[in-house]
Backbone as XML, in Angstrom:
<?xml version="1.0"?>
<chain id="A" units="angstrom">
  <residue number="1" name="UNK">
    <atom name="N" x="-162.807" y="108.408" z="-95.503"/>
    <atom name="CA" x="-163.816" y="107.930" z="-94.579"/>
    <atom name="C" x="-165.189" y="107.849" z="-95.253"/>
  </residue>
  <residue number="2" name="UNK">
    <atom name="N" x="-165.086" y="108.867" z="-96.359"/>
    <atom name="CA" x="-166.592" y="108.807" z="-96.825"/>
    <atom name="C" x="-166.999" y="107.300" z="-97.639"/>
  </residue>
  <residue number="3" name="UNK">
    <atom name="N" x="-165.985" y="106.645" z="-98.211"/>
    <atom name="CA" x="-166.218" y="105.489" z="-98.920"/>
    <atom name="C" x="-166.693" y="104.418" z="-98.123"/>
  </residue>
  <residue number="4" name="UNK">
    <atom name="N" x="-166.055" y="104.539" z="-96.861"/>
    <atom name="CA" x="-166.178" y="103.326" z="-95.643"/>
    <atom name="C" x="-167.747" y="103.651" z="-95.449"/>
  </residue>
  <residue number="5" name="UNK">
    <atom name="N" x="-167.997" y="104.940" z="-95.292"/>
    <atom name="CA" x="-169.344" y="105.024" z="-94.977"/>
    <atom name="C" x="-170.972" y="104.600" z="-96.032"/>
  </residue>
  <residue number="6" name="UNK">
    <atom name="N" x="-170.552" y="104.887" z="-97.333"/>
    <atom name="CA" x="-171.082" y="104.779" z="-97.973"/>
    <atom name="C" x="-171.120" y="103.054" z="-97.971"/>
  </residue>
  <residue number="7" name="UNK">
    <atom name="N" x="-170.183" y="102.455" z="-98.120"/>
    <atom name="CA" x="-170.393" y="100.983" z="-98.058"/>
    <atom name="C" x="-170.903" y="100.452" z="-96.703"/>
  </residue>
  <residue number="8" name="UNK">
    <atom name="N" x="-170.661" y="100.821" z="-95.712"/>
    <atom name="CA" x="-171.539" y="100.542" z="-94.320"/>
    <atom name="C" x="-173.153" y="100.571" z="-95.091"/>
  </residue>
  <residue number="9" name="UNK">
    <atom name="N" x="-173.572" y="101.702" z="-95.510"/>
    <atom name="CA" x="-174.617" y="101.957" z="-95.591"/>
    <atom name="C" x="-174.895" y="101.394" z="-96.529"/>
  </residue>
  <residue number="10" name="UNK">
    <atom name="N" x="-174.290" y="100.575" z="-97.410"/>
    <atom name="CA" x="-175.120" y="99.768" z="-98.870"/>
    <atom name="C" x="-175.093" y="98.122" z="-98.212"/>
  </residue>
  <residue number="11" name="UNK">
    <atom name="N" x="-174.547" y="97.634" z="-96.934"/>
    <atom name="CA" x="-174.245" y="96.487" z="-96.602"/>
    <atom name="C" x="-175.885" y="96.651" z="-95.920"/>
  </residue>
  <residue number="12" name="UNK">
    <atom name="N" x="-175.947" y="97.371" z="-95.222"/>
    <atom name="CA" x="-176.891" y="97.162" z="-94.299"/>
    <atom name="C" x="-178.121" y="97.716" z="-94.686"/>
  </residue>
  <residue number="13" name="UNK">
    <atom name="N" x="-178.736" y="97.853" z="-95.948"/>
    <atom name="CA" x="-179.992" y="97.673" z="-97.074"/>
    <atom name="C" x="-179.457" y="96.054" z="-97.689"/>
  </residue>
  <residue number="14" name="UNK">
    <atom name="N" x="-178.463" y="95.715" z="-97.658"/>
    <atom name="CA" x="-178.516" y="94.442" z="-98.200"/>
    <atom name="C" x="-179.005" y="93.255" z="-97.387"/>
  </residue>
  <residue number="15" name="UNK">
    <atom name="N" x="-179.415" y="92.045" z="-98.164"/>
    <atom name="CA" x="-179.711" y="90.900" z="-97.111"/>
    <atom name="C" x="-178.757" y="90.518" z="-96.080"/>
  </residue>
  <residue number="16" name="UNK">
    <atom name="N" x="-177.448" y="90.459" z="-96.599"/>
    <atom name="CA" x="-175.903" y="90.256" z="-95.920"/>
    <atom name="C" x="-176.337" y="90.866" z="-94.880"/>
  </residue>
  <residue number="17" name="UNK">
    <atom name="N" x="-176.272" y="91.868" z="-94.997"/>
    <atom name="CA" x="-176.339" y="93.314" z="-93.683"/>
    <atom name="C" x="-177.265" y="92.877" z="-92.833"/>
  </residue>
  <residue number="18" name="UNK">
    <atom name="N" x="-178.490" y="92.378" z="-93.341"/>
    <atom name="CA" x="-179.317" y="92.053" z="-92.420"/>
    <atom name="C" x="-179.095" y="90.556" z="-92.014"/>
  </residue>
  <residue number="19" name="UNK">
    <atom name="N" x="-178.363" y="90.009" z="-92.125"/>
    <atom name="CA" x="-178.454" y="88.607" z="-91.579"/>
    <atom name="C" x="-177.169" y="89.145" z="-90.480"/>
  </residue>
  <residue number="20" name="UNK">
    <atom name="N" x="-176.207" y="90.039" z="-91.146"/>
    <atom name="CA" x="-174.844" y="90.156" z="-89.859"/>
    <atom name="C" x="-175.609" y="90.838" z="-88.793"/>
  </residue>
  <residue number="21" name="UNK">
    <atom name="N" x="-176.812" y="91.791" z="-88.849"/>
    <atom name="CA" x="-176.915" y="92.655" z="-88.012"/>
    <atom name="C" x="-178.157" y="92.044" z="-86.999"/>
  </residue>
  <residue number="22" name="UNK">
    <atom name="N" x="-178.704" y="90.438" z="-87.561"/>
    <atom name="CA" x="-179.392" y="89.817" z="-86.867"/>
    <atom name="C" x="-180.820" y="90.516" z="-86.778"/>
  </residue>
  <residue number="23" name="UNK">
    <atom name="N" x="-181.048" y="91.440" z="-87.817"/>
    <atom name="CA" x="-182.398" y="91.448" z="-88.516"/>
    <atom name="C" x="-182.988" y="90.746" z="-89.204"/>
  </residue>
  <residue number="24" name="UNK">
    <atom name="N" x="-184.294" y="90.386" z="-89.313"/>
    <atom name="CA" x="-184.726" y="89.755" z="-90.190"/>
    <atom name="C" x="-184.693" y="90.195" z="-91.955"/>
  </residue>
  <residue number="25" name="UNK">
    <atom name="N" x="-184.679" y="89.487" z="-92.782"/>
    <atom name="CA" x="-184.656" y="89.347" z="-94.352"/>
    <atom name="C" x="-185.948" y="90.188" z="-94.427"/>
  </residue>
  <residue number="26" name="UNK">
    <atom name="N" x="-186.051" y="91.047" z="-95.392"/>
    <atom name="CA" x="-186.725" y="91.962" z="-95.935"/>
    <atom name="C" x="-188.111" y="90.587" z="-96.382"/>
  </residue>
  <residue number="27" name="UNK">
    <atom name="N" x="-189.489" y="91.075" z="-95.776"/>
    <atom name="CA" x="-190.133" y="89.778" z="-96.317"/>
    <atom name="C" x="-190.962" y="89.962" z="-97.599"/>
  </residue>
  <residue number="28" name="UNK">
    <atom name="N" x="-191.202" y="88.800" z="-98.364"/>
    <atom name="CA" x="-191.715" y="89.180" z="-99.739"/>
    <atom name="C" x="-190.854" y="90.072" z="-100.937"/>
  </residue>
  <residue number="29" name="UNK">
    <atom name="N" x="-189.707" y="89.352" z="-100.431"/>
    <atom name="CA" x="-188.467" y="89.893" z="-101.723"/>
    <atom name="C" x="-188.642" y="89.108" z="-103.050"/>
  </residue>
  <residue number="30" name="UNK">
    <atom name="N" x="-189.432" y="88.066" z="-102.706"/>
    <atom name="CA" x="-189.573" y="87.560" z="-104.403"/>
    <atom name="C" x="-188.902" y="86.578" z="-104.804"/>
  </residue>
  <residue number="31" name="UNK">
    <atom name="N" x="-187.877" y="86.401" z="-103.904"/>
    <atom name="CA" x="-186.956" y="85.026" z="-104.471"/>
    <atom name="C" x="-187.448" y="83.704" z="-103.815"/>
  </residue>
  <residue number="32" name="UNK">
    <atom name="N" x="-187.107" y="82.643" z="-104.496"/>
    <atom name="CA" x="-187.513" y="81.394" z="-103.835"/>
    <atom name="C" x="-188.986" y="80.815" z="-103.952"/>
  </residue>
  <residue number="33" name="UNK">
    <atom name="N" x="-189.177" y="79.923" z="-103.628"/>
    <atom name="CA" x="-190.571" y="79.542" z="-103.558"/>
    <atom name="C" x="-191.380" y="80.120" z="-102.507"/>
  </residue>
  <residue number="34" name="UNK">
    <atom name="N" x="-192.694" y="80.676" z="-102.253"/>
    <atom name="CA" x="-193.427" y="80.852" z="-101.313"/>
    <atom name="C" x="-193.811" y="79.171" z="-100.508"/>
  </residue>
  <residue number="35" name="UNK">
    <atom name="N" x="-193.995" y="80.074" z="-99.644"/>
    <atom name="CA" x="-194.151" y="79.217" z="-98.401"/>
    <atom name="C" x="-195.774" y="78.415" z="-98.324"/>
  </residue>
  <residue number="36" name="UNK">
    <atom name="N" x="-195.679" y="77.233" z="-98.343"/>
    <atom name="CA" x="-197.016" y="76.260" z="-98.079"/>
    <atom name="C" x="-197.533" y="76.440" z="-96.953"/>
  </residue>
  <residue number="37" name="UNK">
    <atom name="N" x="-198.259" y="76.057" z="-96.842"/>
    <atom name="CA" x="-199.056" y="75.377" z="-95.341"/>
    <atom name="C" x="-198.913" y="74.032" z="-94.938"/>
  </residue>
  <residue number="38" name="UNK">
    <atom name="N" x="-198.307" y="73.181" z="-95.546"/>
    <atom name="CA" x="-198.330" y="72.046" z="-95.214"/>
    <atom name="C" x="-197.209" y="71.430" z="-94.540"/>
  </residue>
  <residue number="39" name="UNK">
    <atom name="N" x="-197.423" y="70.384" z="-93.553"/>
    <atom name="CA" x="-196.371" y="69.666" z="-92.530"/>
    <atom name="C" x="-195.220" y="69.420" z="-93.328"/>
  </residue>
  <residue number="40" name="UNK">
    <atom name="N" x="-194.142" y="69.552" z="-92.905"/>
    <atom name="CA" x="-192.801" y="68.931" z="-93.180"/>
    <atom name="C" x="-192.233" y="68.128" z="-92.815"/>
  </residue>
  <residue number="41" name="UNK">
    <atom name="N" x="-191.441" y="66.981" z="-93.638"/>
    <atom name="CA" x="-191.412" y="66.185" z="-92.707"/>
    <atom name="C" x="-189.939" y="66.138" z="-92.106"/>
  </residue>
  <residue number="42" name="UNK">
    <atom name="N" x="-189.972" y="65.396" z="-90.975"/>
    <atom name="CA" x="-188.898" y="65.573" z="-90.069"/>
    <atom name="C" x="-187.901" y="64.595" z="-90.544"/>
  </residue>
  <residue number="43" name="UNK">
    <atom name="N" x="-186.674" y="64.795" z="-90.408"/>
    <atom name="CA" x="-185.476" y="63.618" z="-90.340"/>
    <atom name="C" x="-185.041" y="63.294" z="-89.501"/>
  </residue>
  <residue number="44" name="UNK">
    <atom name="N" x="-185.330" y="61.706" z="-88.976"/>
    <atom name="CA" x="-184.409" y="60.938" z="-87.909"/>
    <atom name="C" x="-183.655" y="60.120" z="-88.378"/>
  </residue>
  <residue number="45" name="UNK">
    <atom name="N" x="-183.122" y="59.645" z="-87.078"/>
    <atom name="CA" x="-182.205" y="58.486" z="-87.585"/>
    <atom name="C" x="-182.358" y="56.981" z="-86.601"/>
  </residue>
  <residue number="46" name="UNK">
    <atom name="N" x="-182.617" y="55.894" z="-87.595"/>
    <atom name="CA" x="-183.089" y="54.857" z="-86.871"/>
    <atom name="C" x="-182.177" y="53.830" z="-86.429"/>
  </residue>
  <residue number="47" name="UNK">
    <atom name="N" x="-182.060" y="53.077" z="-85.642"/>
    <atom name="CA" x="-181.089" y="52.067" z="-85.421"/>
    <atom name="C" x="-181.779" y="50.312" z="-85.935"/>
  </residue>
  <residue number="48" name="UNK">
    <atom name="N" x="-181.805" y="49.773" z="-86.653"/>
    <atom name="CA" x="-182.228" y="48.766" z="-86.989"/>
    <atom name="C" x="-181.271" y="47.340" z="-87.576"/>
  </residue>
  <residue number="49" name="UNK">
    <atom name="N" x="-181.452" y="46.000" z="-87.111"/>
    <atom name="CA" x="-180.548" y="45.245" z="-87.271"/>
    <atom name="C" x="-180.138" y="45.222" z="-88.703"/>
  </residue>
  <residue number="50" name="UNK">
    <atom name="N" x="-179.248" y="44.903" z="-89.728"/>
    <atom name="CA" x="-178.865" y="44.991" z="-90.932"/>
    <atom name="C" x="-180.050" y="44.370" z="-91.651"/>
  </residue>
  <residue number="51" name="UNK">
    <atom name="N" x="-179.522" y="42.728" z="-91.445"/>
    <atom name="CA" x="-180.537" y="41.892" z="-91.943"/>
    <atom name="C" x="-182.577" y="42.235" z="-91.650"/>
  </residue>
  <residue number="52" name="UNK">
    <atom name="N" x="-182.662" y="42.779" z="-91.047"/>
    <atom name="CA" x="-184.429" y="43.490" z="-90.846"/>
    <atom name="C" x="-183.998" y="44.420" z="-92.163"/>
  </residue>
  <residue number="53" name="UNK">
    <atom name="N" x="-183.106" y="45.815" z="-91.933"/>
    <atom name="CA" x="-183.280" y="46.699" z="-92.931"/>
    <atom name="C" x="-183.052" y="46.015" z="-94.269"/>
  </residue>
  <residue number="54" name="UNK">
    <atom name="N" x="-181.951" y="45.319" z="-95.054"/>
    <atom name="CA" x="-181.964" y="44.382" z="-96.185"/>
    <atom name="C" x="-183.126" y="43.985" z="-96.614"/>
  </residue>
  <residue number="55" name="UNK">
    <atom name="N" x="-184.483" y="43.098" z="-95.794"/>
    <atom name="CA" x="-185.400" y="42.605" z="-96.264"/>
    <atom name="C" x="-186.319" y="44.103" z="-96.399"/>
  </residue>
  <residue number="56" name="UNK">
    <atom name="N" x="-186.662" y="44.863" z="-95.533"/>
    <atom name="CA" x="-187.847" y="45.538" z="-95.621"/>
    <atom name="C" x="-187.331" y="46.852" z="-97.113"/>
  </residue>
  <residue number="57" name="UNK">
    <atom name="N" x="-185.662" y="46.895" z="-97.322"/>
    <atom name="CA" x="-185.365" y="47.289" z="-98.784"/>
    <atom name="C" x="-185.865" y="46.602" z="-99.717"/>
  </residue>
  <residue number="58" name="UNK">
    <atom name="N" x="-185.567" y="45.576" z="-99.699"/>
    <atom name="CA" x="-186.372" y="44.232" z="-101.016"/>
    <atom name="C" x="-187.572" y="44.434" z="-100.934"/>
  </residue>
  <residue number="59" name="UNK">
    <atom name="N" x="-188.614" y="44.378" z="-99.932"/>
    <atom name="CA" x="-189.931" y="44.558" z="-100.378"/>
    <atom name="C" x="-190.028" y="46.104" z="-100.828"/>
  </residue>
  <residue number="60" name="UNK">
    <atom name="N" x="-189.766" y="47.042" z="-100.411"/>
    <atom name="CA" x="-190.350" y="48.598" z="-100.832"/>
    <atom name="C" x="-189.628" y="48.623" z="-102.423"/>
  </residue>
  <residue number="61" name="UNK">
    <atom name="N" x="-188.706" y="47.819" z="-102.689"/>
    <atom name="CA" x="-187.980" y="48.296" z="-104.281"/>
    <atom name="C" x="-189.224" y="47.163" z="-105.541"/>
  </residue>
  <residue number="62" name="UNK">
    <atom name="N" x="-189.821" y="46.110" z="-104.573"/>
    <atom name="CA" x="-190.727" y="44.973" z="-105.048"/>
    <atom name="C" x="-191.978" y="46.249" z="-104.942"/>
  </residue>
  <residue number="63" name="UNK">
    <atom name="N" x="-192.554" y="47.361" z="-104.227"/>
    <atom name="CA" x="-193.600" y="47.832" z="-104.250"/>
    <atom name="C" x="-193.492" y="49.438" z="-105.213"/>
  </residue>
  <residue number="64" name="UNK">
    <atom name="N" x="-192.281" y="49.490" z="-105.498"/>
    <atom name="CA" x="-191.833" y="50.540" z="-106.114"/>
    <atom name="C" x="-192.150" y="51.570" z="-105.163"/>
  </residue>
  <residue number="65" name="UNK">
    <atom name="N" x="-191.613" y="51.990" z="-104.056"/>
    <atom name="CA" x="-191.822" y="52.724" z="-102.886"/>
    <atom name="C" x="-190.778" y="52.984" z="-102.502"/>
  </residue>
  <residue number="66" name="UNK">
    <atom name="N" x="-190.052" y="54.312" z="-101.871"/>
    <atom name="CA" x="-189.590" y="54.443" z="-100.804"/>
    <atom name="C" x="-189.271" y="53.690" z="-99.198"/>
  </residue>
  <residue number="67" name="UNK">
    <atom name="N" x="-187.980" y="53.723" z="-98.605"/>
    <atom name="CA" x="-188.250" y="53.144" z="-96.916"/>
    <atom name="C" x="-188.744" y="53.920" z="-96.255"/>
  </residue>
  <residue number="68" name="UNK">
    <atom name="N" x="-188.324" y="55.073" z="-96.472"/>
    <atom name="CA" x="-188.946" y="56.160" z="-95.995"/>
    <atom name="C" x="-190.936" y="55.706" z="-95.958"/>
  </residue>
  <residue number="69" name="UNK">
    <atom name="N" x="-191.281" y="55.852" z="-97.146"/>
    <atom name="CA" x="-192.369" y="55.607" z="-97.600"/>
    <atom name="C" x="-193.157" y="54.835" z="-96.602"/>
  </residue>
  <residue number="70" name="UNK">
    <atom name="N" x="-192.475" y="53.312" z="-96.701"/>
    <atom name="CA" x="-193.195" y="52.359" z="-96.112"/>
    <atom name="C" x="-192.709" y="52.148" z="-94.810"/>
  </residue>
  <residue number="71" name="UNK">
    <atom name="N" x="-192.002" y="53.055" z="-93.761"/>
    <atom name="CA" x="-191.869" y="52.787" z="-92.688"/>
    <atom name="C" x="-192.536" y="54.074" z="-92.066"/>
  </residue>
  <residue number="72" name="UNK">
    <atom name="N" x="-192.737" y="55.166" z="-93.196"/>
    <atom name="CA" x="-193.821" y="56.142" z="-92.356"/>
    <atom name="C" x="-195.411" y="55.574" z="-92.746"/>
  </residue>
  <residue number="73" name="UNK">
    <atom name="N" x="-195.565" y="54.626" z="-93.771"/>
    <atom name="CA" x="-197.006" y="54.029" z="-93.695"/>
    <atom name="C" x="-197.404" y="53.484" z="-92.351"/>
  </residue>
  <residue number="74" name="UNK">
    <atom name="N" x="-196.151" y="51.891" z="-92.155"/>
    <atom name="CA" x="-196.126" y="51.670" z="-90.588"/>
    <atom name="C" x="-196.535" y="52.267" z="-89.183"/>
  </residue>
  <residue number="75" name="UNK">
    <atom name="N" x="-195.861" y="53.569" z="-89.201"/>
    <atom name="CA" x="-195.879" y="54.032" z="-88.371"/>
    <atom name="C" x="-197.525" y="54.812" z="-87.912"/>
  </residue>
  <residue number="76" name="UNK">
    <atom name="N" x="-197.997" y="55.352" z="-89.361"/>
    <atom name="CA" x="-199.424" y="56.233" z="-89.256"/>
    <atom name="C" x="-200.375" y="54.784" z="-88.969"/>
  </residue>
  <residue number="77" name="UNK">
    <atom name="N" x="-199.988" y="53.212" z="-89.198"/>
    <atom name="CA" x="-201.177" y="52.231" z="-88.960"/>
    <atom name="C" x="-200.478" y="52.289" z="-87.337"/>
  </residue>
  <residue number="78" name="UNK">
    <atom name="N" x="-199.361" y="52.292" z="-86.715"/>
    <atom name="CA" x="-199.107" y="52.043" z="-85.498"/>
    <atom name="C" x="-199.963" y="52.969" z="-84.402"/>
  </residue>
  <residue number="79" name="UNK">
    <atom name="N" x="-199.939" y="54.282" z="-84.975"/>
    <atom name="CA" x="-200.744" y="55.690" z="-84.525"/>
    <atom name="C" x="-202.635" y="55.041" z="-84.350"/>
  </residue>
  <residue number="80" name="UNK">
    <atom name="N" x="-202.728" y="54.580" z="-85.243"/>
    <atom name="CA" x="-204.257" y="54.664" z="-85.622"/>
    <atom name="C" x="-204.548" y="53.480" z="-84.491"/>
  </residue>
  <residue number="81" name="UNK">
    <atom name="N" x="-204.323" y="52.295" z="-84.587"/>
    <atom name="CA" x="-204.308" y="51.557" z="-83.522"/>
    <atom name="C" x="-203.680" y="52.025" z="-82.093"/>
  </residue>
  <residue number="82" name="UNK">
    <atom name="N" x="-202.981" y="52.989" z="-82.189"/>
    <atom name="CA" x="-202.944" y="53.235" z="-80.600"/>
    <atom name="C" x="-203.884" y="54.645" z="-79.813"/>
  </residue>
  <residue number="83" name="UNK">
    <atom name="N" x="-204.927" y="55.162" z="-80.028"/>
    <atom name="CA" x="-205.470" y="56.034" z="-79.934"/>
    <atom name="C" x="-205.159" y="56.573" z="-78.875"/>
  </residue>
  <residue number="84" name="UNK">
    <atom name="N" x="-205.795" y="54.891" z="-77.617"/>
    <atom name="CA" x="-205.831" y="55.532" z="-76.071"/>
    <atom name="C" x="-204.868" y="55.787" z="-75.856"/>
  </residue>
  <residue number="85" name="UNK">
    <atom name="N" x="-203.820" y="55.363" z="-76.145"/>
    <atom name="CA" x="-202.698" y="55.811" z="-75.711"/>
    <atom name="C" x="-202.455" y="57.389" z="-76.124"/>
  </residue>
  <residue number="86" name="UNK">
    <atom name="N" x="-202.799" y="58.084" z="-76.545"/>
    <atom name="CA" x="-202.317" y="59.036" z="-77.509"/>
    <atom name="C" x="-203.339" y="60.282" z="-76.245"/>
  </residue>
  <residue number="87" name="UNK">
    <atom name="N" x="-204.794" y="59.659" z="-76.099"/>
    <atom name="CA" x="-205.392" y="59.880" z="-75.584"/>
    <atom name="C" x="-205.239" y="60.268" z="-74.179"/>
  </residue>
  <residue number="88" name="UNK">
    <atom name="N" x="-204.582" y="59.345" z="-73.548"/>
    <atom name="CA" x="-204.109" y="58.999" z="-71.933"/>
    <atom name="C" x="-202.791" y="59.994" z="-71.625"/>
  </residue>
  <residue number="89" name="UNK">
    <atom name="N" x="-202.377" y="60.056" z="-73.011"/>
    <atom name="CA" x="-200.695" y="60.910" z="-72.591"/>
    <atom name="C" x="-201.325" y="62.314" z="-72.239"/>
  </residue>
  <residue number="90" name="UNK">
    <atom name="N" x="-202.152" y="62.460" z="-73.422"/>
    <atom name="CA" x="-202.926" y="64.155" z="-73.026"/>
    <atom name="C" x="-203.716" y="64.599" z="-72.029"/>
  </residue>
  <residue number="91" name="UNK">
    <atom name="N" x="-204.127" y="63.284" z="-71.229"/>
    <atom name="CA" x="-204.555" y="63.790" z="-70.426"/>
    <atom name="C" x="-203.494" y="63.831" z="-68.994"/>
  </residue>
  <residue number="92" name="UNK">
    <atom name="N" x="-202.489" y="63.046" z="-69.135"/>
    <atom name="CA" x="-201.570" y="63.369" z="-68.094"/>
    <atom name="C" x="-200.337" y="64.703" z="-68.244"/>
  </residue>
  <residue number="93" name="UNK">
    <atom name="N" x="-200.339" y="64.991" z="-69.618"/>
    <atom name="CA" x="-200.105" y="66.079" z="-69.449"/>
    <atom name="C" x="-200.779" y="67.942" z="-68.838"/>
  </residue>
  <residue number="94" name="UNK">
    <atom name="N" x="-201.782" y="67.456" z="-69.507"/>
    <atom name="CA" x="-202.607" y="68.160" z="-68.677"/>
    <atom name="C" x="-203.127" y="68.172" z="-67.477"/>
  </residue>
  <residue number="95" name="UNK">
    <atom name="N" x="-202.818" y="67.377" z="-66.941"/>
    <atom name="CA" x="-202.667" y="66.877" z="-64.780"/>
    <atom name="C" x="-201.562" y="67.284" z="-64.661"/>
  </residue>
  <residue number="96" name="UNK">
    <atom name="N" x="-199.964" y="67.945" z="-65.211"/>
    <atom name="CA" x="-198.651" y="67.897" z="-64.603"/>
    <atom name="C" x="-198.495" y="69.446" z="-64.754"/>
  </residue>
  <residue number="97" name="UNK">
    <atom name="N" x="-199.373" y="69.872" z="-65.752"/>
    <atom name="CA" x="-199.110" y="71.597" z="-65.684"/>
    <atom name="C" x="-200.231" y="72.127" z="-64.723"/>
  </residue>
  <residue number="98" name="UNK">
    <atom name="N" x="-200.999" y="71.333" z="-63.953"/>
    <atom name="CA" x="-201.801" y="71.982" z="-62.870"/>
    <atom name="C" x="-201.527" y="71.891" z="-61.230"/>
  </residue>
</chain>
């Protein structure tokens, strides 16, 4: 029994131990990269006709860019031109929690 015990007790100083026992990871163990401050970006998934995606590939491989790239450029000029809108949502959210 004493062996069972002794290994109980070396599992649960280990990370293992703490991920089975739904503790958190010991923090500042040193491995891995430290952590940024900066946004991450998210992954979706888009539905777009073939022939649209085909051409807007040909131009970003013509700009040496990413789709990614140039359909999140798109999107930050779509943002910038829509302010009020952006504007108007916040304020109706803030009318629905009162």
């Amino acid at each position: 029994m004493a062996k069972f015990e002794d290994r109980e007790i070396r599992r649960r100083g280990s990370i293992v131990g703490s991920i089975v026992d739904g503790a958190p990871a010991a923090a500042g163990s040193g491995r891995g990269r430290p952590k940024e401050g900066r946004e991450i970006k998210k992954r979706v998934s888009l539905s777009v006709l073939p022939s649209l995606y085909e051409d807007i590939q040909k131009i970003a491989y013509v700009q040496r860019r990413s789709i990614s790239d140039v359909v999140g450029d798109l999107m930050e000029q779509f943002r910038a031109g829509h302010e009020k809108e952006l504007v108007e949502y916040k304020k109706i959210k803030n009318n629905e929690g009162k």
